[in-house]
C-alpha positions as CSV (number, residue, x, y, z in Angstrom):
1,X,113.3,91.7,64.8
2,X,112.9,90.8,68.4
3,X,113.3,94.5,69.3
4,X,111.4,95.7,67.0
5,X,108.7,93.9,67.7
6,X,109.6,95.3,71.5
7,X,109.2,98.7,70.7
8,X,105.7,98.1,68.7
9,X,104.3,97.0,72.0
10,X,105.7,99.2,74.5
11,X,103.9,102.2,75.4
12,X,105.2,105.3,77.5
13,X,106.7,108.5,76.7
14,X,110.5,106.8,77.1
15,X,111.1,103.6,75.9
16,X,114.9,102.5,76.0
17,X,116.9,99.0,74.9
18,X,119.7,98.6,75.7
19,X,122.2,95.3,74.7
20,X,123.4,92.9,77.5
21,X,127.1,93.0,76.8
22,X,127.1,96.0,79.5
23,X,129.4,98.0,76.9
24,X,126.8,100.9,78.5
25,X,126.0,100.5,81.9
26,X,122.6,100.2,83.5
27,X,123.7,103.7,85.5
28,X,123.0,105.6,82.4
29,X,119.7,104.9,82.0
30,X,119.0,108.4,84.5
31,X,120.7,110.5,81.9
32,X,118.5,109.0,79.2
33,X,115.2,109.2,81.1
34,X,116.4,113.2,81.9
35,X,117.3,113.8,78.5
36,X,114.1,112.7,77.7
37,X,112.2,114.3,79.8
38,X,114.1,117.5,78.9
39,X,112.4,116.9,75.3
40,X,115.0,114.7,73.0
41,X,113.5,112.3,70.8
42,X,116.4,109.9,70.4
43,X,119.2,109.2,72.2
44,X,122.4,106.8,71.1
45,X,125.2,105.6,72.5
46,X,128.5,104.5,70.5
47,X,131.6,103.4,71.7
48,X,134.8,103.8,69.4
49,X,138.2,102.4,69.8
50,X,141.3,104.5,70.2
């Protein structure tokens, strides 16, 4: 709910949440904001175990 609510108020072209487990690194934020700016819509991340 509390990031939903989140994404109601932000404004900007990007808007990207990211948990604070670190299972994705801060560093990948610059692919997102490129792949964004390169005209994706939505971008997720999933982590699977071998």
């Amino acid at each position: 709910m509390a990031v939903r609510a989140g994404l109601d108020y932000a404004e900007g072209e990007c808007v990207i949440s990211m948990d604070t487990d670190l299972q994705h690194t801060p560093e990948l934020i610059n692919e997102v904001v490129e792949q964004c700016e390169g005209g994706y819509d939505n971008k997720q991340w999933a982590k699977f175990r071998k």
